[in-house]
C-alpha positions as CSV (number, residue, x, y, z in Angstrom):
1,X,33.1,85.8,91.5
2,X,34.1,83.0,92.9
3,X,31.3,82.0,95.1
4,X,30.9,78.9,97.6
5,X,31.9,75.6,97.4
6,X,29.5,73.4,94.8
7,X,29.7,69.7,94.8
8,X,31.1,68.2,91.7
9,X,31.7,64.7,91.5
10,X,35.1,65.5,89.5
11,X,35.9,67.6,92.2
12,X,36.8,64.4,94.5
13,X,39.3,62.4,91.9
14,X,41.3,65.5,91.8
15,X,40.9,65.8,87.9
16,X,38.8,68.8,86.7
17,X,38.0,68.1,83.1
18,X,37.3,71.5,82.0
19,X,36.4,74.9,83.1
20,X,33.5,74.3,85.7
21,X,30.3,75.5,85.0
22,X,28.6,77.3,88.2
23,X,25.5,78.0,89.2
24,X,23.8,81.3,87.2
25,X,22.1,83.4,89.2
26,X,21.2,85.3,86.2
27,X,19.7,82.6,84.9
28,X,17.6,81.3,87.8
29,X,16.1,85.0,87.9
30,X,15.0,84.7,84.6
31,X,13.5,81.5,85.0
32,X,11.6,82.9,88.6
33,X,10.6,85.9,86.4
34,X,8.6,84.0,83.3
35,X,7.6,81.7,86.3
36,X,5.8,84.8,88.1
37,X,4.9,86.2,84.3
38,X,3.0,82.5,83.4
39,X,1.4,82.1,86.6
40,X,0.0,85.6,86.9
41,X,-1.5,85.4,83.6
42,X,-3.1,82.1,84.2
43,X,-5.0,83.1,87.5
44,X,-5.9,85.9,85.6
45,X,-7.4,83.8,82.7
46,X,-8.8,81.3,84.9
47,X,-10.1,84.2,86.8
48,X,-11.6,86.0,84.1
49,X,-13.5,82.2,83.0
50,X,-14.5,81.1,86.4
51,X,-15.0,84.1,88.6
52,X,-14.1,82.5,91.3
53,X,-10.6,83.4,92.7
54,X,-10.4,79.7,94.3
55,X,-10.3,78.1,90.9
56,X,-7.8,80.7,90.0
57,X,-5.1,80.4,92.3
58,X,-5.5,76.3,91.9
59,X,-4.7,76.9,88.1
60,X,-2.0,79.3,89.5
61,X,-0.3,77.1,92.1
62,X,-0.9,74.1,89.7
63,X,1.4,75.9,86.7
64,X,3.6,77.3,89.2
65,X,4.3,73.7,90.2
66,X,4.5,72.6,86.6
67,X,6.9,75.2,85.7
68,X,9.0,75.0,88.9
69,X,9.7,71.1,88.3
70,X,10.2,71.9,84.5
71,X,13.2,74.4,85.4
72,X,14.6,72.4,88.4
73,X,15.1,69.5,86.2
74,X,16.4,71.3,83.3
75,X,19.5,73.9,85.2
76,X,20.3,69.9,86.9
77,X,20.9,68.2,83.2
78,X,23.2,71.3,82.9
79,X,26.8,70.6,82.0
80,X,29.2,70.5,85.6
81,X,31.9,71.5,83.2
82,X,32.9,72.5,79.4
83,X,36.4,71.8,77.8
84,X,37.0,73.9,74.7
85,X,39.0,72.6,72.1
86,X,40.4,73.8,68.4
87,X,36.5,73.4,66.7
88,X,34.9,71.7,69.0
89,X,33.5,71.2,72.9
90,X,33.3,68.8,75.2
91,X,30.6,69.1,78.0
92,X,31.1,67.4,80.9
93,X,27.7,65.7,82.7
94,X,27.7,65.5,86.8
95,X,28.4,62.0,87.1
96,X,31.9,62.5,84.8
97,X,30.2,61.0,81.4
98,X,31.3,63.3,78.2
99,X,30.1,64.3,75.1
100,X,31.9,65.1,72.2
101,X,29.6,68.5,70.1
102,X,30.6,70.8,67.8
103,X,28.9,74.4,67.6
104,X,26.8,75.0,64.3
105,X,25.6,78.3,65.5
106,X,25.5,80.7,68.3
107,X,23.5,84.4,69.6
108,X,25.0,86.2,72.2
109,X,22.7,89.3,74.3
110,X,25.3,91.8,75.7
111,X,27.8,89.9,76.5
112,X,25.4,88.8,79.4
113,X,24.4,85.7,77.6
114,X,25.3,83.0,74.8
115,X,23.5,80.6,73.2
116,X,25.0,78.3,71.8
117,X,23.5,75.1,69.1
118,X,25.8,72.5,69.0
119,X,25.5,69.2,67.0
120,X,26.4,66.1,68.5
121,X,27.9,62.8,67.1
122,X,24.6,61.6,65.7
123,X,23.8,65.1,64.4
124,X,21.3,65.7,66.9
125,X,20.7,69.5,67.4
126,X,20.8,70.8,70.7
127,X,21.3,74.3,72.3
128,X,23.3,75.0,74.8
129,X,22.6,78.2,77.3
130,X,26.2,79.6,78.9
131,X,25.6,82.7,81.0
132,X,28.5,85.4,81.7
133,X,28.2,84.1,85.4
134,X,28.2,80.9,85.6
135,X,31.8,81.0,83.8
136,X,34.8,82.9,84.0
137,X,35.2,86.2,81.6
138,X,38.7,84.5,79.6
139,X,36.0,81.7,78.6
140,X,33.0,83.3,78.3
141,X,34.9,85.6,76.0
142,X,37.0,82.6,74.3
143,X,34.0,80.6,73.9
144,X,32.0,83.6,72.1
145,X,34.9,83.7,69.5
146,X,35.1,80.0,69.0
147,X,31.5,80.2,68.6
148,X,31.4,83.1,66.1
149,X,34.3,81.3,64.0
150,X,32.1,78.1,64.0
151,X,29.0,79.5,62.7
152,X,30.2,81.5,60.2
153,X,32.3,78.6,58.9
154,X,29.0,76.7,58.6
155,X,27.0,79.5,56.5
């Protein structure tokens, strides 16, 4: 599914570096349901301390906040875009910059979702979370295979 238009800075030089990475809606939901999961177990602890549902729903609001900001900031350092090569990948940031990674492992859930850990130039480990969604099925499919072909190469 297509969807609506998404700003990407690419997007106005003409020159699309890669396969565009969308928005997931499957992952947002996630993220919204361990965001409802955390925060109605903290009122309930704070609850259960204090006995005073004030106090609770502070602790509440206050790790909803936390968590909300944590996940904002995190689906925004997101690559825009991914360009798949022979071994190797090369995620696109949204201001244009690249980085050069090469996957070292992966786990895919039912076809639904991959996760990726890629090693960078330094040989920094860093995972990478691609959901069916947010790319189309020829890649999503394409990168599962490069991935598998990768890891086991590295076992």
């Amino acid at each position: 599914m297509a969807g609506a238009y998404v700003n990407r800075p690419h997007r106005e030089t003409g020159f699309v570096p890669g396969v565009p990475m969308r928005p997931s809606r499957f992952l947002r939901g996630v993220l919204i349901l361990f965001a409802g999961v955390a925060g109605g177990s903290v009122f309930q602890c704070a609850f259960e301390h204090t006995e005073h549902a004030g106090h609770a729903a502070v602790a509440c609001a206050v790790t909803l906040a936390a968590l909300g900001l944590a996940s904002y900031r995190w689906l925004r350092a997101r690559p825009a875009a991914v360009t798949l090569h022979a071994d190797s990948l090369t995620l696109w940031s949204r201001s244009g910059e690249a980085r050069h990674t090469r996957v070292a492992g992966y786990a895919q859930w039912s076809g639904r979702l991959l996760a990726l850990t890629l090693v960078g130039a330094r040989g920094r480990r860093e995972t990478l979370l691609v959901p069916a969604d947010s790319v189309d099925a020829d890649t999503f499919r394409q990168l599962s295979v490069q991935a598998r072909r990768a890891a086991a190469s590295h076992l």
